[in-house]
C-alpha positions in Angstrom: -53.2 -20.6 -16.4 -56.1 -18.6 -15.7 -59.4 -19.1 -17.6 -59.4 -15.9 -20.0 -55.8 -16.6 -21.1 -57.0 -20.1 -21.6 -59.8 -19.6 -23.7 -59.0 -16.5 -25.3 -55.2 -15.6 -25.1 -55.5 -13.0 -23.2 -54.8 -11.7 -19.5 -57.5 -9.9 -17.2 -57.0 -6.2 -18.6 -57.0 -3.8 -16.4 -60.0 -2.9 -14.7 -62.2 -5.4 -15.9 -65.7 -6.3 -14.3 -67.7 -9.4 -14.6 -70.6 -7.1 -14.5 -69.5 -3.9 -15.6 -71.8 -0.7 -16.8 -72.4 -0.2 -20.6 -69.9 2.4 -21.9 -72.1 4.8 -23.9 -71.3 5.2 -27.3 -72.1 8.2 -29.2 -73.0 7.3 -33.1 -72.0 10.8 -34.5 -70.4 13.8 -33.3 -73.2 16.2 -34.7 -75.8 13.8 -33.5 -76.7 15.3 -29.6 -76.7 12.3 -27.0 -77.7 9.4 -29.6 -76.5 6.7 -27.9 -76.8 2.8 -29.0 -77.6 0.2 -26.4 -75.7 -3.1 -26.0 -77.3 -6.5 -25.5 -76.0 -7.3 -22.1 -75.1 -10.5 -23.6 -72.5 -8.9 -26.2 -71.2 -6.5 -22.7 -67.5 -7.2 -23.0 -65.2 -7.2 -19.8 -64.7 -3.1 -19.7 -68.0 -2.0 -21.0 -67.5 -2.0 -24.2 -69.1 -4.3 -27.3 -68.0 -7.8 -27.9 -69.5 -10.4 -29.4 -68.4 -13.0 -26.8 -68.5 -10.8 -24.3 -70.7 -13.0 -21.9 -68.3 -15.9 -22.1 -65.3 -14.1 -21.4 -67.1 -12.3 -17.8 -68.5 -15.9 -17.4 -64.2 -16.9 -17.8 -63.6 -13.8 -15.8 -65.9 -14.9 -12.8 -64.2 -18.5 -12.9 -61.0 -16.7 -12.8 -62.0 -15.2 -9.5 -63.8 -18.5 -7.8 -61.0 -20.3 -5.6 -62.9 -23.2 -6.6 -63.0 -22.9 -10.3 -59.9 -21.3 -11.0 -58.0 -24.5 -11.5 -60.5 -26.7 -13.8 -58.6 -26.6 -17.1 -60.9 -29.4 -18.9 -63.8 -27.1 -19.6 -63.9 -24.5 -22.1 -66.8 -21.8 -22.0 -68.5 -20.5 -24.9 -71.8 -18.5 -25.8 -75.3 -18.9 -27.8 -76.5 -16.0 -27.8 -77.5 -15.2 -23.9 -77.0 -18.9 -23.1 -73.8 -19.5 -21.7 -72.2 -23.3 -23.2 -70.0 -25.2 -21.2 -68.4 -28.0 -22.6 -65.8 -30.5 -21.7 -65.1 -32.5 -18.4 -65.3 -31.5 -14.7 -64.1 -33.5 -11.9 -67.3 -33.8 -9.7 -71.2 -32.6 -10.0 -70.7 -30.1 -7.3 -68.3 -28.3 -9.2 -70.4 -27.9 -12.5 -73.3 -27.3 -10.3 -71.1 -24.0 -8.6 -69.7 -23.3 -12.4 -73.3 -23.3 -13.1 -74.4 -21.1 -10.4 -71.6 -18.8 -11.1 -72.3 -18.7 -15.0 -75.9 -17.5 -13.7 -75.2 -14.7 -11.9 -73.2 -13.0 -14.5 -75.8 -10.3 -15.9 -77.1 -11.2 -19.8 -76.7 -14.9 -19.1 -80.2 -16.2 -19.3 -79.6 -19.7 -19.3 -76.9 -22.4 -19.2 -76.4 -25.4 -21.4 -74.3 -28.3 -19.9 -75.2 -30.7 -22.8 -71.9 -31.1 -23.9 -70.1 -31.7 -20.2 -69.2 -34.9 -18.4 -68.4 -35.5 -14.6 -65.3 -37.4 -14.0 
């Protein structure tokens, strides 16, 4: 079972990015090009908002890591920008690659391992 179906019931939609570009969202039809930003953070898998967006391209990315894609005693969450991983991993070069990973997705500023355990 794959990360995002995991963690959040749900298979990869279709076209899904780990990094994808902002959709634009216009805030009124008679208002011309007003446009609100969204906290890469809150960037959900297509663009659009979602409040834990960053954790489910973080589960995306894991999805798509050979390596990763089979670690089911982790579970991936979100502070904010900070990306939480919490649970057990089999070995510290695996969280160190999960870490690495979680990293490069864009809005992830920081990740907290405090709550993991090697073994």
């Amino acid at each position: 079972m794959g990360w995002l179906k995991r963690l959040f019931g749900m298979e990869k939609p279709q076209n899904a990015e780990v990094n994808p570009a902002p959709q634009v969202q216009q805030t009124s039809s008679n208002a011309p090009t007003a446009t609100q930003s969204t906290p890469l953070e809150r960037l959900g898998l297509n663009g659009e908002y979602d409040q834990s967006g960053l954790a489910k391209r973080v589960a995306l990315a894991f999805d798509q890591d050979p390596q990763l894609d089979d670690v089911d005693s982790l579970w991936v969450a979100q502070t904010g920008s900070t990306v939480v991983l919490k649970g057990k991993v089999p070995s510290q070069e695996i969280l160190n690659k999960m870490i690495s990973v979680a990293r490069s997705v864009s809005g992830a500023t920081d990740v907290d391992t405090n709550q993991t355990t090697i073994g």
